[in-house]
N, C-alpha and C positions, 0 to 999 in steps of 0.2 A: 297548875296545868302546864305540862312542856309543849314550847315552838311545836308546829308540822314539822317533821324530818324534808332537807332540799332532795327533790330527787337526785338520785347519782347522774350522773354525763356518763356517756359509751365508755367513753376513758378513763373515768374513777371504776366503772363496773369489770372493766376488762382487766387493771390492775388488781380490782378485788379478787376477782374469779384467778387470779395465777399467784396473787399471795396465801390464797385457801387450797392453790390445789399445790404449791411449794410445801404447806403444813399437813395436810395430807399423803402425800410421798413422804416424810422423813417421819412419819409417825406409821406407815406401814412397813417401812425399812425397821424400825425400831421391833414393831411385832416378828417381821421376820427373824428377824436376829433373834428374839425369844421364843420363838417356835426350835428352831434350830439350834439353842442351846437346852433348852427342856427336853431335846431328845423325840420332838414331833414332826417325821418325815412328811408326814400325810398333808396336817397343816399346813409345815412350812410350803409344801410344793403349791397351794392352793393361794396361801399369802403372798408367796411371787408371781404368779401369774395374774392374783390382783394388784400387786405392783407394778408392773409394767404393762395394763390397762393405764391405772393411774398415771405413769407416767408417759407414756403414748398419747394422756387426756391433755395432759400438760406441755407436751409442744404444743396440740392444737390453741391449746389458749396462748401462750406464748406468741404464737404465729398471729390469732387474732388482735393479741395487744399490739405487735409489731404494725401493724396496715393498719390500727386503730392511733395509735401513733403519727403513722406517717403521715396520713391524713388529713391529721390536728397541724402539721406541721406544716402544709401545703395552706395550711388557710381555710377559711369557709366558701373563698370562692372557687377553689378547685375540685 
């Protein structure tokens, strides 16, 4: 039987959330590119406008890592 998993800290969770939404963007970049080279206007127009959701999603995590960050860096008693 395996250990309990430790929960994540804010700041393992918020690194995680911006390394899955990093692989996420360059795996919808990749679709786009083959929407766009298979000759699918339709697609692709719909693939980039869910690309730049995505990455729209991805400053906000970015942004949240950053204050999540700062935070950590100020100490516990700040």
């Amino acid at each position: 039987m395996s250990a309990p998993m430790k929960p994540e800290t804010p700041l393992e969770m918020a690194r995680r959330h911006v390394a899955e939404g990093e692989a996420r963007c360059v795996r919808q970049a990749e679709i786009l590119r083959e929407m766009i080279a298979d000759g699918h206007p339709e697609a692709a127009r719909i693939a980039e406008k869910l690309l730049a959701t995505l990455t729209d999603t991805l400053d906000v995590l970015r942004e949240d890592l950053r204050r999540i960050e700062e935070r950590a860096a100020r100490g516990p008693s700040a």
